[in-house]
N, CA, C and O atoms as a GROMACS GRO file, in nm:
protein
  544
    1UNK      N    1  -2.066  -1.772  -0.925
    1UNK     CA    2  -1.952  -1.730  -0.845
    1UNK      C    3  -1.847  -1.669  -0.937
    1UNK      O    4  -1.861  -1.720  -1.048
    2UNK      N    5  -1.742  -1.578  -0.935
    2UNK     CA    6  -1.671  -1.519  -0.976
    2UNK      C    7  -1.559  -1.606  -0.975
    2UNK      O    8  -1.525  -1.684  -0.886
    3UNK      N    9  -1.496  -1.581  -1.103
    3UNK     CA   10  -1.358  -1.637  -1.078
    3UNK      C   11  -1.265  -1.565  -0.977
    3UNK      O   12  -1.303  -1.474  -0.903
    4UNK      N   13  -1.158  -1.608  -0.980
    4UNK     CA   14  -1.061  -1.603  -0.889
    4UNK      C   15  -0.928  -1.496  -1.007
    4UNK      O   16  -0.891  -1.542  -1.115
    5UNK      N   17  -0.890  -1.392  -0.968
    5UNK     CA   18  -0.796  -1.326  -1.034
    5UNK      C   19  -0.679  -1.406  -1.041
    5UNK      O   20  -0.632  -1.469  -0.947
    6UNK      N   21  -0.624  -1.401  -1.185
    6UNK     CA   22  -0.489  -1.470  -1.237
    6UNK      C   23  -0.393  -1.427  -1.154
    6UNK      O   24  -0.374  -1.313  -1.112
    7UNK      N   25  -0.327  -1.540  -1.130
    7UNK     CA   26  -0.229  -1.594  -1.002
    7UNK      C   27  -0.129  -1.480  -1.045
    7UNK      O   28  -0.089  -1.406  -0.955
    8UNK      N   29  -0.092  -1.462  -1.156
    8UNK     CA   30   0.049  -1.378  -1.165
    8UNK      C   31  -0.007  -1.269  -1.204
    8UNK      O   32   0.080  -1.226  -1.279
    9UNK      N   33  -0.082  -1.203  -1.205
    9UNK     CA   34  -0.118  -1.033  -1.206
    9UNK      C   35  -0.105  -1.036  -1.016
    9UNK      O   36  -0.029  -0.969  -0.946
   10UNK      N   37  -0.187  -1.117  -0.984
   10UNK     CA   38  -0.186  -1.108  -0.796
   10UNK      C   39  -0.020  -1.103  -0.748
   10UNK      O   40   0.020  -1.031  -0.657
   11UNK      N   41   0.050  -1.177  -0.812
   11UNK     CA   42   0.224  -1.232  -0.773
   11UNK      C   43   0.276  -1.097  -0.833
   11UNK      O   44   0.369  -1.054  -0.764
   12UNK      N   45   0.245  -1.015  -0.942
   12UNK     CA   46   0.318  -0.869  -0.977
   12UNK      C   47   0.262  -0.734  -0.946
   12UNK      O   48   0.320  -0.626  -0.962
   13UNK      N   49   0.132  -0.756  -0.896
   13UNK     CA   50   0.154  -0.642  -0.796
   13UNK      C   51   0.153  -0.649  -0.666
   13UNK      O   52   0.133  -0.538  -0.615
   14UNK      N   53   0.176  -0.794  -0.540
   14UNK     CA   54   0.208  -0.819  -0.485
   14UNK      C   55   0.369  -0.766  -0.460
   14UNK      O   56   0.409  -0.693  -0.370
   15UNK      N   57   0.449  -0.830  -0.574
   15UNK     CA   58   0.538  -0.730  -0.486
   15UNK      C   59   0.588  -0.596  -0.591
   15UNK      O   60   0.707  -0.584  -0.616
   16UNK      N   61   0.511  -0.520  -0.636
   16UNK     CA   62   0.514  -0.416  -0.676
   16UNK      C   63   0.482  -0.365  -0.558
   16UNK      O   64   0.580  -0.323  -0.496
   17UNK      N   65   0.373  -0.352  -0.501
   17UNK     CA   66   0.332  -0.287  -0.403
   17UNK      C   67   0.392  -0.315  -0.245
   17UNK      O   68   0.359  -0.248  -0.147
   18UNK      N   69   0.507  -0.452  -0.246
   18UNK     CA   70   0.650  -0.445  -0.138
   18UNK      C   71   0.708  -0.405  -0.173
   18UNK      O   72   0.770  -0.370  -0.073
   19UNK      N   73   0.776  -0.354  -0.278
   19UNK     CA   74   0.894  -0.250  -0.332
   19UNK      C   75   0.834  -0.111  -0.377
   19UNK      O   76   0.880  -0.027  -0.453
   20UNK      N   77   0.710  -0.115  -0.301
   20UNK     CA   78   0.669   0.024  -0.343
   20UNK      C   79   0.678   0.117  -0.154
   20UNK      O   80   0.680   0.233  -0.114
   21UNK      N   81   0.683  -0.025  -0.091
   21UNK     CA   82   0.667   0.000   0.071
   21UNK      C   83   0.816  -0.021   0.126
   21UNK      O   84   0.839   0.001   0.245
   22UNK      N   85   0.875  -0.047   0.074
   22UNK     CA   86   1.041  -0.046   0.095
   22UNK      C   87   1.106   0.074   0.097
   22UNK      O   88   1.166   0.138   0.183
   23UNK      N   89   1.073   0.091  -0.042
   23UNK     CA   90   1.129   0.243  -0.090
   23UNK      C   91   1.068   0.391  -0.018
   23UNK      O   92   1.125   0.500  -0.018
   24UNK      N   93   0.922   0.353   0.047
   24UNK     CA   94   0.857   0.483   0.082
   24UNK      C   95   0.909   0.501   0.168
   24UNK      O   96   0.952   0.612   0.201
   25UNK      N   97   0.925   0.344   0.264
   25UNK     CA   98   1.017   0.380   0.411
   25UNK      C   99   1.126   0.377   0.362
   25UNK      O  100   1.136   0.341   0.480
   26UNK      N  101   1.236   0.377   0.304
   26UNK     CA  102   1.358   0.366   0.329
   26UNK      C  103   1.414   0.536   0.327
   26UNK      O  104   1.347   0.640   0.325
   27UNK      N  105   1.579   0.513   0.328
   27UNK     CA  106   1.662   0.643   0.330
   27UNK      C  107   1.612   0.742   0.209
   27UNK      O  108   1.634   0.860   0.183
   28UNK      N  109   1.533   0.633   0.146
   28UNK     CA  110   1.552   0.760  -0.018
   28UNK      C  111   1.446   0.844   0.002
   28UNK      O  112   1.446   0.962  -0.036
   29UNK      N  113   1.332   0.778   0.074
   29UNK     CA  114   1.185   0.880   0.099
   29UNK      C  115   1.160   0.902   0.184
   29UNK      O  116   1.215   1.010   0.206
   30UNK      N  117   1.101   0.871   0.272
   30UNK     CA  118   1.017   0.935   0.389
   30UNK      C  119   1.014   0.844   0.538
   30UNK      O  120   0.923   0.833   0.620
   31UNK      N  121   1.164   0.779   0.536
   31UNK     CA  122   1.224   0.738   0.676
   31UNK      C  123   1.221   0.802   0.777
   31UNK      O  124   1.164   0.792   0.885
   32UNK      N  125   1.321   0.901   0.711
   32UNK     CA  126   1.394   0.946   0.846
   32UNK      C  127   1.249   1.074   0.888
   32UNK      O  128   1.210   1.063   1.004
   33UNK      N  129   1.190   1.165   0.817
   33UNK     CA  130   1.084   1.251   0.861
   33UNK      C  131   0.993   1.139   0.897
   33UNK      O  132   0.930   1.190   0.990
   34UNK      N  133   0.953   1.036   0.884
   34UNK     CA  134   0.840   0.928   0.954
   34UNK      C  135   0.856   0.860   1.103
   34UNK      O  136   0.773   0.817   1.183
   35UNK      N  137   1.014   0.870   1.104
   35UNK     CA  138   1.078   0.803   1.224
   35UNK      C  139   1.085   0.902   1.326
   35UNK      O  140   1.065   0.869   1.443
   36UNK      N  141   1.118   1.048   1.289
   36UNK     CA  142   1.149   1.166   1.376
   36UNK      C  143   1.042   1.211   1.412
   36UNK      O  144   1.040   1.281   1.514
   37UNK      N  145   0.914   1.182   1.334
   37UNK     CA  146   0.804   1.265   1.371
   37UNK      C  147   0.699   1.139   1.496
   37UNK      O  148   0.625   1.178   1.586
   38UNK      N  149   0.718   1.033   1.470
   38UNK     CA  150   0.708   0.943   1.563
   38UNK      C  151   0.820   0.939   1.698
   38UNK      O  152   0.820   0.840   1.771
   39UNK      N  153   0.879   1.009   1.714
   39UNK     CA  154   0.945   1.015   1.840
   39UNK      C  155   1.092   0.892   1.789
   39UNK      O  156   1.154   0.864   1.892
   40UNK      N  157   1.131   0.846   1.711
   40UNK     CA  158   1.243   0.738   1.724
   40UNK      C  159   1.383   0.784   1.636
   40UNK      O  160   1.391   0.859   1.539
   41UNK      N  161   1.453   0.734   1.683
   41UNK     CA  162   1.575   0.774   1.613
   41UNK      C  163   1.619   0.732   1.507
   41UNK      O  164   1.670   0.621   1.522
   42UNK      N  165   1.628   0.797   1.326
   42UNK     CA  166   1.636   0.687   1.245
   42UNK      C  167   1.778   0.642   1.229
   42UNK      O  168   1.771   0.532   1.174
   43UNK      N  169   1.876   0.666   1.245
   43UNK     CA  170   2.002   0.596   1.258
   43UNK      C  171   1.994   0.491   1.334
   43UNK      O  172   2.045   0.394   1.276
   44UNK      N  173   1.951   0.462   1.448
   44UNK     CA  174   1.942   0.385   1.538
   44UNK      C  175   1.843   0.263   1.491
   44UNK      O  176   1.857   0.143   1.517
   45UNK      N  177   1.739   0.324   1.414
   45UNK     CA  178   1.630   0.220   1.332
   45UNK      C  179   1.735   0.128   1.230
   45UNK      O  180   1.732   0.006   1.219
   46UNK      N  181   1.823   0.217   1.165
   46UNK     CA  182   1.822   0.148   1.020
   46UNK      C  183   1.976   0.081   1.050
   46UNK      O  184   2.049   0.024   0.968
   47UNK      N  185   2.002   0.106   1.192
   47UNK     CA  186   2.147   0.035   1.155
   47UNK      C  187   2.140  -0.110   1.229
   47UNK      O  188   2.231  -0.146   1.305
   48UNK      N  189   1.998  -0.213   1.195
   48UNK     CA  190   1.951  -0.343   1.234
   48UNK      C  191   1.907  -0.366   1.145
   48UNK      O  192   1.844  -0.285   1.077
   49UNK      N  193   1.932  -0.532   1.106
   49UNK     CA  194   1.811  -0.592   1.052
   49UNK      C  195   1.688  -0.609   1.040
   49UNK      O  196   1.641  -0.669   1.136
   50UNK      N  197   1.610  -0.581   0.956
   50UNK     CA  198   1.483  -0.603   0.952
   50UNK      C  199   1.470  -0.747   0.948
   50UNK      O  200   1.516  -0.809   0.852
   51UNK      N  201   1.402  -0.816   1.057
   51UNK     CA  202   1.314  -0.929   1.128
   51UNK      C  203   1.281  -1.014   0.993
   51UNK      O  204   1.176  -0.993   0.933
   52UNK      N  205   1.363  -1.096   0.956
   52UNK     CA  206   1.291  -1.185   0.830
   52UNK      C  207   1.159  -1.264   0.837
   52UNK      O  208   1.110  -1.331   0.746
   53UNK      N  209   1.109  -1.246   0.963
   53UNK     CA  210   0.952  -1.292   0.981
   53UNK      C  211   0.864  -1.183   0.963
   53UNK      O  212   0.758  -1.224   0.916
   54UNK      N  213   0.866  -1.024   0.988
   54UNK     CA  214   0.828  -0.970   0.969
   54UNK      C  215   0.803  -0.939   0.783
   54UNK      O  216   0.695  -0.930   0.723
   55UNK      N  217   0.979  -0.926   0.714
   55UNK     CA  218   0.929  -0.981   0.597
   55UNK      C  219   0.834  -1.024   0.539
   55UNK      O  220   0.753  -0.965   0.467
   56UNK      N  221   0.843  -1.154   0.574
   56UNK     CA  222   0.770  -1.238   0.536
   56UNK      C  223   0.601  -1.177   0.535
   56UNK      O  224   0.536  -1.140   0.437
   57UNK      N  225   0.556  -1.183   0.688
   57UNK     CA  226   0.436  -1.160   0.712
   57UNK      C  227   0.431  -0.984   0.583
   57UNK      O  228   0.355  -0.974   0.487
   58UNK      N  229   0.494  -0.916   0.612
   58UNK     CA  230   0.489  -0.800   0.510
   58UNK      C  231   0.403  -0.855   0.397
   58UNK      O  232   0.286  -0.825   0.376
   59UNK      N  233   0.468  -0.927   0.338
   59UNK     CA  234   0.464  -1.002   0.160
   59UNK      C  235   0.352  -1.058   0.144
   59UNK      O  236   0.298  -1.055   0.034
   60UNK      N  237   0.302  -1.112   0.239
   60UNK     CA  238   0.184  -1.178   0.275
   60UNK      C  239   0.031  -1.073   0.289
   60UNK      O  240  -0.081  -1.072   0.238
   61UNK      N  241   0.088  -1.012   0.366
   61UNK     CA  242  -0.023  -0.879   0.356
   61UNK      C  243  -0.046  -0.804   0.233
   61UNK      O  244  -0.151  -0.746   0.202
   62UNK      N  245   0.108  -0.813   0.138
   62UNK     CA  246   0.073  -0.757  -0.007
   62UNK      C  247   0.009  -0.827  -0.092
   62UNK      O  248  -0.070  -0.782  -0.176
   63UNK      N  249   0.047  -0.970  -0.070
   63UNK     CA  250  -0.053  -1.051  -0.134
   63UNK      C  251  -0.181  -1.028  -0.158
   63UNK      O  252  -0.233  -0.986  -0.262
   64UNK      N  253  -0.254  -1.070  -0.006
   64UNK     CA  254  -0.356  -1.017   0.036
   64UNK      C  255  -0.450  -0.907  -0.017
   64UNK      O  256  -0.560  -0.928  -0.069
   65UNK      N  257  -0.396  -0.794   0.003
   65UNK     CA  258  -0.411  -0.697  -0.056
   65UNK      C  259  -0.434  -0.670  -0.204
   65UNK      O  260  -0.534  -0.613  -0.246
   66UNK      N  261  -0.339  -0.714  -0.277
   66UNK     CA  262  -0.332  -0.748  -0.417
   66UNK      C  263  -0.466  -0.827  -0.451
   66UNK      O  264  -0.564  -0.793  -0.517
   67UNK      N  265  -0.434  -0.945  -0.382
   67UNK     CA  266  -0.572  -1.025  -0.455
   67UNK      C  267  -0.716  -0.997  -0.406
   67UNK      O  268  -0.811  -1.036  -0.475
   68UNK      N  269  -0.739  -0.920  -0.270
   68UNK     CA  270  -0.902  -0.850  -0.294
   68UNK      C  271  -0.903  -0.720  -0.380
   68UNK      O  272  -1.006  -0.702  -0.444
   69UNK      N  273  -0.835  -0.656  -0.387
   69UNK     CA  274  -0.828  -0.538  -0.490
   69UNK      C  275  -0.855  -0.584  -0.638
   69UNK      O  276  -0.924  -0.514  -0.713
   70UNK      N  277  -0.806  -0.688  -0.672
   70UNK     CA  278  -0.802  -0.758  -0.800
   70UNK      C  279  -0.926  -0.834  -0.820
   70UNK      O  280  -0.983  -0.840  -0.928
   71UNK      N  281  -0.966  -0.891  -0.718
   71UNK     CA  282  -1.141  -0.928  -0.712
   71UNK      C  283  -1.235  -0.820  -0.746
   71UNK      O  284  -1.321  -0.822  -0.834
   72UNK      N  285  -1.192  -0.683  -0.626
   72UNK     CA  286  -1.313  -0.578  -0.671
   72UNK      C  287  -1.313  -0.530  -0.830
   72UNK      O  288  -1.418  -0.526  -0.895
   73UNK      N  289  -1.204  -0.500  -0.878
   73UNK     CA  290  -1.166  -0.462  -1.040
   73UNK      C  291  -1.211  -0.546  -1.084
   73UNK      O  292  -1.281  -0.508  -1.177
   74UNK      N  293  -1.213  -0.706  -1.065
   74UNK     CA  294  -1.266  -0.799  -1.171
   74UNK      C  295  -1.421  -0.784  -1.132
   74UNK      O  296  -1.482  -0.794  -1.238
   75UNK      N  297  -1.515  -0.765  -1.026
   75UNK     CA  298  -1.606  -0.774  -1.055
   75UNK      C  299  -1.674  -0.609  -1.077
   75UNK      O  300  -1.781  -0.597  -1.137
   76UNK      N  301  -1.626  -0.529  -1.041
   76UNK     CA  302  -1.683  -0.421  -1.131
   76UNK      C  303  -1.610  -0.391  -1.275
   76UNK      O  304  -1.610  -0.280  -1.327
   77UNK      N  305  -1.554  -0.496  -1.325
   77UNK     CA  306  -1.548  -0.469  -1.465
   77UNK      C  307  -1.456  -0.370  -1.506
   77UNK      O  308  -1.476  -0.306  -1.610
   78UNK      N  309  -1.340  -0.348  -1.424
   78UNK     CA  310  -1.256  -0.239  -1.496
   78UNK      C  311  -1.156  -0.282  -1.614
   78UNK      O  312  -1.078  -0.377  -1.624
   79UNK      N  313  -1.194  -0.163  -1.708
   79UNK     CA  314  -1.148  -0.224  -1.890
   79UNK      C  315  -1.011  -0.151  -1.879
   79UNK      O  316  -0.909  -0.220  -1.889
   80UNK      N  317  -1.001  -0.027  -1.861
   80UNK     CA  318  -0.880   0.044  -1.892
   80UNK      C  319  -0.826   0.140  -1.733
   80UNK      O  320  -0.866   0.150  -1.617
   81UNK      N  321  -0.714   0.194  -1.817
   81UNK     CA  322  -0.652   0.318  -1.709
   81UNK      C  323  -0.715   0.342  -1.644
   81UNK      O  324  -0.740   0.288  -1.537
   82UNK      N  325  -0.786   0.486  -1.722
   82UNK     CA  326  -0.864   0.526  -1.641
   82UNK      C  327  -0.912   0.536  -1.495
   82UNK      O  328  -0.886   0.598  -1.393
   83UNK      N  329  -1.046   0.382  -1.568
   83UNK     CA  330  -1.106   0.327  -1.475
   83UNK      C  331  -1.006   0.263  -1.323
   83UNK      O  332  -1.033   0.260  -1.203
   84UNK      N  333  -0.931   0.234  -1.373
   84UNK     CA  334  -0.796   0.195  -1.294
   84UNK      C  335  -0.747   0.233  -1.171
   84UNK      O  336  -0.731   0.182  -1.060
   85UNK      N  337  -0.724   0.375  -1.243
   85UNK     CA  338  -0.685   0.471  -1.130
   85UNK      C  339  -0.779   0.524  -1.095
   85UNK      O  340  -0.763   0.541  -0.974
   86UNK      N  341  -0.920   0.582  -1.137
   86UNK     CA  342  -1.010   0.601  -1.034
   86UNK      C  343  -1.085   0.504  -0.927
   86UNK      O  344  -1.158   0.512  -0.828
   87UNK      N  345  -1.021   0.407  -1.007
   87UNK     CA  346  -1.088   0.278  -0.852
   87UNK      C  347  -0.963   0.246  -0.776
   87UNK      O  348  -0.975   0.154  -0.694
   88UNK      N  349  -0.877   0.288  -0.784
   88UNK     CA  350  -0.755   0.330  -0.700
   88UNK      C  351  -0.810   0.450  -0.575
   88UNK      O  352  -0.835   0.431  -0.456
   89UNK      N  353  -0.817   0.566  -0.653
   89UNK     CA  354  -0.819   0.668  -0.569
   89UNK      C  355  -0.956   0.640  -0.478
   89UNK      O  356  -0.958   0.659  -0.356
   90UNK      N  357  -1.089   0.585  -0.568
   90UNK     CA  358  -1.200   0.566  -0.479
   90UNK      C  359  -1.154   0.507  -0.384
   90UNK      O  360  -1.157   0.562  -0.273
   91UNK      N  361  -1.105   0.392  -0.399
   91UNK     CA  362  -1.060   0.238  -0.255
   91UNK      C  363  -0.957   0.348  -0.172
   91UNK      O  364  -0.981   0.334  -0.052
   92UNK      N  365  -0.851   0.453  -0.192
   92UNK     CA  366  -0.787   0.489  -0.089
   92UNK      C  367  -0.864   0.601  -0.010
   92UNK      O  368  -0.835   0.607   0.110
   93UNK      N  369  -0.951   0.685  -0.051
   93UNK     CA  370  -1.022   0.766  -0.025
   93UNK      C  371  -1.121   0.673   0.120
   93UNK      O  372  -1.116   0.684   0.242
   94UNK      N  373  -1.194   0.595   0.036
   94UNK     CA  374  -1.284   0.520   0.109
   94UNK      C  375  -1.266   0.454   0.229
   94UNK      O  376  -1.358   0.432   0.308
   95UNK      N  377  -1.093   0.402   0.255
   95UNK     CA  378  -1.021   0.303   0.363
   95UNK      C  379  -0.950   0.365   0.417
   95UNK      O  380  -0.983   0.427   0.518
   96UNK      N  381  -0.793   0.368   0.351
   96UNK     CA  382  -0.662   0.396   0.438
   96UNK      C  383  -0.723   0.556   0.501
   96UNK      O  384  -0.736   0.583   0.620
   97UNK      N  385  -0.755   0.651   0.380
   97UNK     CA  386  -0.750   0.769   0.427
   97UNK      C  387  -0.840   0.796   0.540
   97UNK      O  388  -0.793   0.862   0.633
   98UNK      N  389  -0.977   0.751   0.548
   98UNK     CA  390  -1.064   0.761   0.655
   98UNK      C  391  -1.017   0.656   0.776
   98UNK      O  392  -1.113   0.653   0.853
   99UNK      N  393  -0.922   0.578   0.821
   99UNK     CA  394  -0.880   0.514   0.894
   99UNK      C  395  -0.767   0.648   0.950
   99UNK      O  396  -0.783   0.705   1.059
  100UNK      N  397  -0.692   0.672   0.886
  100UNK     CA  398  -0.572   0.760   0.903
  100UNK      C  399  -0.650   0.908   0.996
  100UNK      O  400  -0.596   0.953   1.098
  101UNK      N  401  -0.786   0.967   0.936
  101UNK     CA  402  -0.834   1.050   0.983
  101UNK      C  403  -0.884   1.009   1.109
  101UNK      O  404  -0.891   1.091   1.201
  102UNK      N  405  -0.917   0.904   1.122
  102UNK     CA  406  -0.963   0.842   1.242
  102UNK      C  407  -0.834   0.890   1.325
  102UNK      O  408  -0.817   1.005   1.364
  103UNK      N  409  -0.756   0.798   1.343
  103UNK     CA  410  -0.616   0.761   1.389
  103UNK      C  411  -0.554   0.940   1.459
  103UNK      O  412  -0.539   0.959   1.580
  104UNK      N  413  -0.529   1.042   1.357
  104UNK     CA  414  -0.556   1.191   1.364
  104UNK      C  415  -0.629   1.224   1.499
  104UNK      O  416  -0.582   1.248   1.611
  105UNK      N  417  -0.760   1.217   1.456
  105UNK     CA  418  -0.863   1.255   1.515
  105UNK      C  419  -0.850   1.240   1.702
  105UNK      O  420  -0.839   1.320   1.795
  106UNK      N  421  -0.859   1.062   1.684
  106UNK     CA  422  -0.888   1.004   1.814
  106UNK      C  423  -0.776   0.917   1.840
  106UNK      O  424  -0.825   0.813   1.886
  107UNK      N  425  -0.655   0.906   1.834
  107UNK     CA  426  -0.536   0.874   1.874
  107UNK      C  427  -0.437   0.928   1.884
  107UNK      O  428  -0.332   0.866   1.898
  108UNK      N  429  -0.446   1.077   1.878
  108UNK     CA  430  -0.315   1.160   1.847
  108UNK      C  431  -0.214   1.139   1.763
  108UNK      O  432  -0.107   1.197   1.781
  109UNK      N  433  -0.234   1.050   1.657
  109UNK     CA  434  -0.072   1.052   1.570
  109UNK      C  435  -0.088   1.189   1.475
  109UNK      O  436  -0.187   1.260   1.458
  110UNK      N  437   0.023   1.197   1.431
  110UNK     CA  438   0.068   1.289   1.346
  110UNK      C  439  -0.014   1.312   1.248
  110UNK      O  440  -0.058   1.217   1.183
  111UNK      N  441  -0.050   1.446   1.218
  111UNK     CA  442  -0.079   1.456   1.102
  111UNK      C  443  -0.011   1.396   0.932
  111UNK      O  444  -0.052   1.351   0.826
  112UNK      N  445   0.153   1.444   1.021
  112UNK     CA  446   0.213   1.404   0.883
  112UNK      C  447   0.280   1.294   0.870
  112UNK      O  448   0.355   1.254   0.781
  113UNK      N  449   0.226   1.227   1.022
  113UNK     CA  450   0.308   1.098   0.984
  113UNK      C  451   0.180   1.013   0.904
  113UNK      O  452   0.211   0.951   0.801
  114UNK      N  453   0.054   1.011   0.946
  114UNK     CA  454  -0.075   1.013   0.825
  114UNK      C  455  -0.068   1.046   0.702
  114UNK      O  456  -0.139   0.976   0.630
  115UNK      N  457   0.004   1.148   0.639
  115UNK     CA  458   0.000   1.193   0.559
  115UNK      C  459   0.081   1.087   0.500
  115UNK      O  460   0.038   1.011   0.414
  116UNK      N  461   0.218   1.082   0.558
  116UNK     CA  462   0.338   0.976   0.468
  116UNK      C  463   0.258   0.821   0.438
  116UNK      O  464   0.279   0.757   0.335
  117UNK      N  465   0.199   0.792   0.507
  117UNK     CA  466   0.158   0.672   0.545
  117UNK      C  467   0.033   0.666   0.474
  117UNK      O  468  -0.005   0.561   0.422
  118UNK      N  469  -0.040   0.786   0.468
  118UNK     CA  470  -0.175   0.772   0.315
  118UNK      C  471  -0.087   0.805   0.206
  118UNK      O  472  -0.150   0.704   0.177
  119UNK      N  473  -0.019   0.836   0.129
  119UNK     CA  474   0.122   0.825   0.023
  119UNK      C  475   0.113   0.678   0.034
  119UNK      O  476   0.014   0.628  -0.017
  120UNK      N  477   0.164   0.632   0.069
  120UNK     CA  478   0.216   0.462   0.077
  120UNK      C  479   0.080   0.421  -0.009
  120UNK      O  480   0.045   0.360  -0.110
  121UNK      N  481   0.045   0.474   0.067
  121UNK     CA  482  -0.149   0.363   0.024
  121UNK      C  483  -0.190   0.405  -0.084
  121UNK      O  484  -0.236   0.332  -0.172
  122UNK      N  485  -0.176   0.556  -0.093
  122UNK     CA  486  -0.205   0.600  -0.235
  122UNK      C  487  -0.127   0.501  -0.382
  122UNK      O  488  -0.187   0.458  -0.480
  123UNK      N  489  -0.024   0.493  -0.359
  123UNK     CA  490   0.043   0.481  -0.517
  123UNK      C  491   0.036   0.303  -0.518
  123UNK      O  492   0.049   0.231  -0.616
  124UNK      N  493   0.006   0.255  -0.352
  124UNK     CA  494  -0.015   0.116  -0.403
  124UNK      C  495  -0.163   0.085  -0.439
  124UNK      O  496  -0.176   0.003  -0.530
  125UNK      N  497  -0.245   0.120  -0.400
  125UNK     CA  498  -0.354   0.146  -0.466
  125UNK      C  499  -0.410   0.179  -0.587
  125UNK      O  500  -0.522   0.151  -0.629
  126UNK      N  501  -0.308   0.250  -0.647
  126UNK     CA  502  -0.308   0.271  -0.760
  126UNK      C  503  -0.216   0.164  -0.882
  126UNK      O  504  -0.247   0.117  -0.992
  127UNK      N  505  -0.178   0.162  -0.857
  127UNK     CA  506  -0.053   0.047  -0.864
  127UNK      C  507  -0.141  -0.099  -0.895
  127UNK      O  508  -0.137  -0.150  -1.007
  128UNK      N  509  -0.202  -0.145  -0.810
  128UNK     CA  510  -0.292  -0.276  -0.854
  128UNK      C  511  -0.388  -0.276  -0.971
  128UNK      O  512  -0.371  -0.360  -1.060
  129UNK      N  513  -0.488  -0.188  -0.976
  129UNK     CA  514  -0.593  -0.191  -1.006
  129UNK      C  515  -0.518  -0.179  -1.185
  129UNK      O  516  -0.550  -0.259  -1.273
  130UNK      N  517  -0.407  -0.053  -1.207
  130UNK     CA  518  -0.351  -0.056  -1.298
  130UNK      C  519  -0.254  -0.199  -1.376
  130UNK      O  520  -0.247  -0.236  -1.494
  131UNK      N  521  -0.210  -0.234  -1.292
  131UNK     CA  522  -0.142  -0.360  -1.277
  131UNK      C  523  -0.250  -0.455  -1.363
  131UNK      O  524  -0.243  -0.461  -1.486
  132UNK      N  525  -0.337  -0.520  -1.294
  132UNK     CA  526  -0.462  -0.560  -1.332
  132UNK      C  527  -0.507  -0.529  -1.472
  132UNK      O  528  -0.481  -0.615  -1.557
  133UNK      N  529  -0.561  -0.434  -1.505
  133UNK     CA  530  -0.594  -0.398  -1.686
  133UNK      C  531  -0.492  -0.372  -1.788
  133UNK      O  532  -0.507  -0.340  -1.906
  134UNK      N  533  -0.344  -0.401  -1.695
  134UNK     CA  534  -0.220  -0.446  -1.805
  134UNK      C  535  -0.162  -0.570  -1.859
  134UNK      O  536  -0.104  -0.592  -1.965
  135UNK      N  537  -0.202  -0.667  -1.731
  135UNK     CA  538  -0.223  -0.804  -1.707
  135UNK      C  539  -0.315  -0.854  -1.794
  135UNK      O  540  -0.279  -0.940  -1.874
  136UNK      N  541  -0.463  -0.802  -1.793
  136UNK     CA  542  -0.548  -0.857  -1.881
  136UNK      C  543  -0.520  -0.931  -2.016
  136UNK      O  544  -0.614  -0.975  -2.083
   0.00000   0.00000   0.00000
């Protein structure tokens, strides 16, 4: 059986990859074009609190995330960069993006609200696996 990835590489890109999802949505990046292109008003979004259960559950999903990503790298053996970021780009290629095309396809959302939203996935994706062979 495989070990289990070290608790604090999982705990730093856990929330690397919530302050990587903060910032994509917030005022500085790709809010207000994500909110407008979904039909909602972003003034009206951002002048409430965000739901501290939602939080929560957020952080939890980065966890998550973090630590099967950190399983697949530990068992295919990734040594460096590189390898890093191409098992980054493979895992977003392979999931978010073919989910998103789905979504496109046969649900009508936005192209570009897909687009913002494979961004997100991209750099956290990348973000772990790198995380991971710095940790080592």
């Amino acid at each position: 059986m495989m070990p289990s990835p070290p608790l604090l590489s999982v705990l730093v890109a856990a929330v690397a990859i919530f302050i990587t999802g903060w910032l994509w949505y917030s005022p500085l990046l790709f809010v207000k074009p994500w909110m407008r292109l979904r039909g909602l008003d972003p003034a009206a979004a951002m002048s409430g609190k965000m739901p501290l259960g939602r939080v929560g559950i957020e952080f939890l999903r980065c966890l998550a995330v973090s630590y099967l990503v950190m399983h697949l790298a530990m068992g295919i053996e990734i040594q460096s960069i590189g390898r890093a970021l191409h098992a980054g780009i493979f895992l977003w290629v392979a999931f978010p993006v073919m989910v998103f095309v789905g979504m496109v396809l046969w649900e009508n959302q936005h192209w570009k609200v897909a687009a913002i939203d494979a961004g997100d996935w991209l750099v956290k994706l990348l973000l772990i696996p790198v995380i991971y062979v710095l940790m080592k």
